[in-house]
N, C-alpha and C positions, 0 to 999 in steps of 0.2 A: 542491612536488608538482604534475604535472602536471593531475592531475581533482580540483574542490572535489564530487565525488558520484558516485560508484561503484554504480549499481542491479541488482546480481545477483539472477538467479531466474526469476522468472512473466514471462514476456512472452506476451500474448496476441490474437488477431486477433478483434473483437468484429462484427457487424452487431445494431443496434440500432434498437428501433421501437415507435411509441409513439403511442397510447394501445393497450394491449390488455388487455381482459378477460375475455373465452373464445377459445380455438382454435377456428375453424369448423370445424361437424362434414361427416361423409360428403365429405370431397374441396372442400368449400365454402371462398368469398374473404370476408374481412374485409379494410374498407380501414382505413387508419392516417395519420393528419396528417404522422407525422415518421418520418426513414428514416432511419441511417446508420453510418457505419463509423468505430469507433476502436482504436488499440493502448490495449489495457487489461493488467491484470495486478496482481498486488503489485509487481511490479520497473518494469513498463510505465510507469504512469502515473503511476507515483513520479517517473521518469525526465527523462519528457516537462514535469512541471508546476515540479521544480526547473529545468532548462533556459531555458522560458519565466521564471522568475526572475532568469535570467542566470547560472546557476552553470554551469560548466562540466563537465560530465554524462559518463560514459562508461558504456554498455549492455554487460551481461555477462549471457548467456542463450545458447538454441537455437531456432532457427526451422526451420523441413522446406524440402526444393527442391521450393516449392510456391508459387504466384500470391498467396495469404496471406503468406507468407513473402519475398514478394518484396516487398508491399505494407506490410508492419512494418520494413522493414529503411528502404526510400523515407521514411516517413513519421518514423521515429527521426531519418534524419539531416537531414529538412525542416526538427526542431528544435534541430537541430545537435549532436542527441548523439553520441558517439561511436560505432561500431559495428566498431570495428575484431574485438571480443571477443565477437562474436555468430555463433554457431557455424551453420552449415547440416550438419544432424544426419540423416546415413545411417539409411533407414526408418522416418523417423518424418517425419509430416505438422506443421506448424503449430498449434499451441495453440490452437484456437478456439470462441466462444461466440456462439449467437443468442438476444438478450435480447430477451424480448417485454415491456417495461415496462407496467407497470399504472397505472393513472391516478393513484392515490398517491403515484408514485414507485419504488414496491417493485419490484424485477427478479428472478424468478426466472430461470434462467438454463440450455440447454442447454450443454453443454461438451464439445468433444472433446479428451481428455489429449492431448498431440501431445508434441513438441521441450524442453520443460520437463524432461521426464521424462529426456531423453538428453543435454543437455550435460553436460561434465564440465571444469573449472578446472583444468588439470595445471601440474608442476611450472616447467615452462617459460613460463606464463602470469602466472606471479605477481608478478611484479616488476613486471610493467606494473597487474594486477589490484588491485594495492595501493598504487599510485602516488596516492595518493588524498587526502582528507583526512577526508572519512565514506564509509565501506562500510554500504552499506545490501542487507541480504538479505531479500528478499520473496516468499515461496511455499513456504517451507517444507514440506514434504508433500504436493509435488507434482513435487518434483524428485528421482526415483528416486534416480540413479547418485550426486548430490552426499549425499543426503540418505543415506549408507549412511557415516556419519563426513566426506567430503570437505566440507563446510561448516565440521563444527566447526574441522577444518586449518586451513581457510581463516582463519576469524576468528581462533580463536588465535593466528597469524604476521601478523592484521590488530593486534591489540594490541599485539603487539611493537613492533609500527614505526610505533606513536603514532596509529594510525587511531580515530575514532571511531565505533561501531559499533551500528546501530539494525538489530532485525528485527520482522520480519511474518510472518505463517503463515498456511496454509489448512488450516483443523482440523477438526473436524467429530468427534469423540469422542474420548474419553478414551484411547486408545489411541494416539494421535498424537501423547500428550507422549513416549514414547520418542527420538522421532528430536528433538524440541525440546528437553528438556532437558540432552544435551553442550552446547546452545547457548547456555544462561543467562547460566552466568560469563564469556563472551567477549561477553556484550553492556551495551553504557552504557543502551539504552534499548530497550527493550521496548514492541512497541506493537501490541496485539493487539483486536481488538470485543470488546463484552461478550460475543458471542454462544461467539467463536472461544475467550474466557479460559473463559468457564462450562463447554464443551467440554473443553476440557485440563485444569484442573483436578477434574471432577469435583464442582465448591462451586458455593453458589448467593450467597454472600452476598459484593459485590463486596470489602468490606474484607479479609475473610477472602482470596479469589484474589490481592489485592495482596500482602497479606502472604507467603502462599501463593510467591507468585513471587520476591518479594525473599529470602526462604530458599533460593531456587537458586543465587544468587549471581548476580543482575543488579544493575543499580544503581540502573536504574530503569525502572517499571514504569507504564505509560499505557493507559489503557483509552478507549476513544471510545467513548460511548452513544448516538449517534444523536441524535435530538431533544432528547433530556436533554444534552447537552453532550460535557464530558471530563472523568475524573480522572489526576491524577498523584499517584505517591508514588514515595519514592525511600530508597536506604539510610542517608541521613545524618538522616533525618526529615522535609525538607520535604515538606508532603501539602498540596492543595490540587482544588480543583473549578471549572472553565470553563462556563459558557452556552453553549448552540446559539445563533449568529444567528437571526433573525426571517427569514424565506424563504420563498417557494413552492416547493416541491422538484417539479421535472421528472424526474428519476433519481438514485437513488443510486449507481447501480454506478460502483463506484469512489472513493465518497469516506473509506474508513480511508485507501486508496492514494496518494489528494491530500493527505491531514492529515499521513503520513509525509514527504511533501515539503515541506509546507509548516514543520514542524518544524526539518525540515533545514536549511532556508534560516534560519531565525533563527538555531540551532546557526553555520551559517557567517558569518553577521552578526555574531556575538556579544553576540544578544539575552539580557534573562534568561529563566529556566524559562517565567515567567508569559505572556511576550510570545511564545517560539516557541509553547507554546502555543494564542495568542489567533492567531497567522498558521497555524499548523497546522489551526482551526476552521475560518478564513476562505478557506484553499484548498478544504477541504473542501465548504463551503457554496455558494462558486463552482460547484461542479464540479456540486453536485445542483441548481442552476439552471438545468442546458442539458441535452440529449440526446447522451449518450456522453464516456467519460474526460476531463476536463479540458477541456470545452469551452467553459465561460467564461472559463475561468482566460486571463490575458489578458498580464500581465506582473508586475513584480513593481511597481513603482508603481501600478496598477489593485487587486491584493490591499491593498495597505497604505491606500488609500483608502476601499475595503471596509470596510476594521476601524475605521477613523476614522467610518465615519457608515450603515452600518448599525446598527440596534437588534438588541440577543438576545432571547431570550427572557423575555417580561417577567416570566413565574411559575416558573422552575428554579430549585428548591431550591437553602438554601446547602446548606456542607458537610455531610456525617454525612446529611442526608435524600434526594440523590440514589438510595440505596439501597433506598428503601421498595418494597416489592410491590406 
């Protein structure tokens, strides 16, 4: 196969800044320590932080003929991704977000839908699109024209032809598991925030969403908690629970999107469950270290050193109490 990682969907142009904790009012300046610019996304920074691992990345998305779009396209192939499959999408502008980060870490986030919303994977695309070894699709429900059955296509004819197949979505109510659910049974692994599964599902109680979701027919379903860690459960039984590393977090935004690469890359290693796992944390954790997507993340021997002598968190519950209110 010529791509060990195929990151279709979310690609995004972020400017990102940091510390803030009010908008100045009446026209007024706030100054800020930290300034800067990253490709983010579900598809984005998935992309970019397997790359920096060394896997051999191909970018599958739409950017606008626009200075944003010229600047995601430059910065994809700085990390060697591929971008042959990255569409410059007639009237529509560039996916892009201004994060005013909060001193927690926390990002709430302006967004303008852009190019996300209009690429489309046609049939003459696919033999290259699926040359792959994992297809990873990230943005789910942000991506119009795919997200109208053209995804599920996609992955369906990705199983056929021995791909491995993780997704990510951008959900926000209960109404957006329509367009996610064709996509269950075409997926190996599932990897959604607490925030995005409590959203889709409509449950509040995480065992119950697990469950929940392995009845769609995935096979396996990973939830990232944030500070609390990570769980996995899968359809054959194995269930288990991960620790947060110990950190100072500078930003989050972006790290479900680093944890799905970082996943990935063990999946390509041929780690077990526990290990991709423990490097899917540890990209994760990197990346809310620095200000903007993946900007620790450093290589793939710097992650794995990471996991080797960073502490987690010394009080996250074992199994079964994760869950508590």
């Amino acid at each position: 196969m010529k791509f060990d990682y195929t990151s279709m969907g979310f690609y995004t142009f972020d400017a990102l800044c940091r510390p803030v904790i009010d908008l100045p009012a009446n026209g007024g300046t706030s100054f800020v320590e930290e300034f800067t610019l990253a490709v983010s996304g579900a598809a984005g920074s998935a992309s970019i932080v397997a790359a920096k691992h060394g896997l051999k990345v191909q970018a599958v998305g739409g950017v606008g003929h626009d200075d944003m779009g010229d600047w995601v396209l430059m910065k994809l192939a700085q990390y060697g991704v591929d971008t042959t499959n990255m569409q410059r999408c007639d009237g529509f502008s560039t996916s892009s977000s201004i994060v005013p980060t909060q001193p927690d870490g926390t990002r709430p986030a302006l967004h303008k839908r852009g190019a996300t919303a209009g690429f489309y994977v046609s049939d003459d695309m696919i033999d290259q699109v699926l040359d792959t070894k994992i297809l990873h699709v990230g943005g789910v429900g942000l991506m119009d024209r795919m997200d109208q059955g053209r995804n599920a296509e996609v992955m369906t004819e990705a199983r056929k032809r021995g791909c491995v197949t993780t997704l990510d979505v951008f959900a926000s109510t209960r109404s957006d598991f329509a367009a996610i659910q064709p996509l269950l049974a075409q997926t190996d692994y599932f990897m959604p925030s607490e925030e995005e599964a409590i959203a889709l599902s409509g449950l509040s109680d995480l065992e119950d969403i697990a469950s929940f979701l392995l009845d769609q027919g995935t096979g396996t379903v990973i939830l990232t908690l944030g500070a609390k860690g990570a769980m996995y459960r899968d359809n054959k039984g194995q269930c288990f629970d991960i620790p947060a590393y110990l950190i100072d977090v500078v930003c989050t935004c972006g790290c479900g999107d680093c944890f799905n690469a970082g996943f990935a890359t063990g999946l390509h290693m041929g780690m077990t469950s526990d290990d991709c796992m423990r490097i899917g944390q540890a990209s994760s954790a990197q990346n809310a270290m620095g200000l903007g997507s993946q900007a620790v993340v450093k290589d793939l021997n710097a992650t794995l050193r990471f996991m080797e002598t960073t502490p987690t968190r010394p009080n996250n519950p074992a199994h079964g109490l994760l869950h508590e209110p």
